[in-house]
N, C-alpha and C positions, 0 to 999 in steps of 0.2 A: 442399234443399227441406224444407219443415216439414211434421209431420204435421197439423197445420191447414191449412195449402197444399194439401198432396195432398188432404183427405179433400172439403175445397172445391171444386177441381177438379175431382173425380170424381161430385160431390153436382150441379154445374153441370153437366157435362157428357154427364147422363144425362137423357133428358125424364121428367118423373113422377115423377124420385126425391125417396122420402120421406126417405131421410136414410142417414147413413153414419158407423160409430162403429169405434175400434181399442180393443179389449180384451185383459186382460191374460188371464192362466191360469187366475183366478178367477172371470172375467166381469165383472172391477169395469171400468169404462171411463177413458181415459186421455183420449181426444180421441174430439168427436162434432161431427156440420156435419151440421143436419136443418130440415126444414119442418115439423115436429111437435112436438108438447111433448118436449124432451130425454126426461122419462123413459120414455113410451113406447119410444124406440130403445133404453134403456138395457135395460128391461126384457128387450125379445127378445134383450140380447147376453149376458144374465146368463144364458140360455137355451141360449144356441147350443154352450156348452160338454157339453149334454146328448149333442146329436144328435152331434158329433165325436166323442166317445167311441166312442158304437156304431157310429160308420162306419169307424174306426180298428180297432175291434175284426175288424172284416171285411175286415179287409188279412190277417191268417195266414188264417184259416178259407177265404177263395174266391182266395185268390193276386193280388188286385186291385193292389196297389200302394201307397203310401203316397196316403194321399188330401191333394189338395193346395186343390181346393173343392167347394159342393156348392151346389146350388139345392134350394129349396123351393119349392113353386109352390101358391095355395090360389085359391080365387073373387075374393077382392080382389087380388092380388099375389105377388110373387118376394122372397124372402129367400136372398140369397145369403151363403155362410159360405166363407169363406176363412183358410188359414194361411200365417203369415206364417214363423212358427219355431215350435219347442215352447212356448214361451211366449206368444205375440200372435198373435191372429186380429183379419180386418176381417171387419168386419158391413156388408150394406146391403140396405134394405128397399125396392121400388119399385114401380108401382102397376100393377095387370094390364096397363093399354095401352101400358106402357112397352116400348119395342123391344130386346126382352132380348138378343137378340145384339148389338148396343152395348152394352146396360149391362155384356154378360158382357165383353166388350175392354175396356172401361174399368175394369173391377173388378180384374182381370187387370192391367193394366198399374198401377195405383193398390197392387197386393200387392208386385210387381216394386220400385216406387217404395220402397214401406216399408221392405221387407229393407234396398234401401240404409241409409236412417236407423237403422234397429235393427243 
């Protein structure tokens, strides 16, 4: 399956999702499937490389684990940050009313799917 495939799939199959991008290490995007002006998604994935960092950094310091995703949650919406490898993470951004335990399965199996292809 193709990363257009999958990110489509997962874009469809969440209600409310505003869109869903795979970026590289740098934040530049490789493949994106959104309801929004592309650059807005891009925007927040050239971003999400910030917040991994310092969640990463708190795997030695509180013995957490490798972190493998993470939600963001604000008044309009979920921003979920997912890694794929050390290199690629998936972005997806969706909209408060959206039934985030789906989207969090679906995001989840949509990261499972990637590893394949990468």
């Amino acid at each position: 399956m193709s990363f257009e495939v999958i990110l489509k799939n997962l874009v469809d199959q969440v209600p409310q999702s505003i869109g869903a991008i795979l970026v590289d290490w740098e934040g530049e995007a490789v493949m994106e499937q959104c309801h929004c002006d592309p650059y807005e998604i891009r925007f927040i994935a050239a971003h999400k490389g910030i917040i991994l960092t310092h969640l990463k950094e708190m795997k030695s310091a509180a013995y957490v684990g490798e972190v493998e995703d993470v939600v963001v949650s604000s008044d309009k919406g979920h921003l979920f940050i997912g890694c794929i490898d050390q290199y690629y993470s998936l972005v997806m951004n969706i909209e408060r009313s959206s039934p985030m335990g789906l989207a969090l399965y679906h995001f989840r199996r949509a990261i499972t799917e990637l590893k394949k292809e990468i």
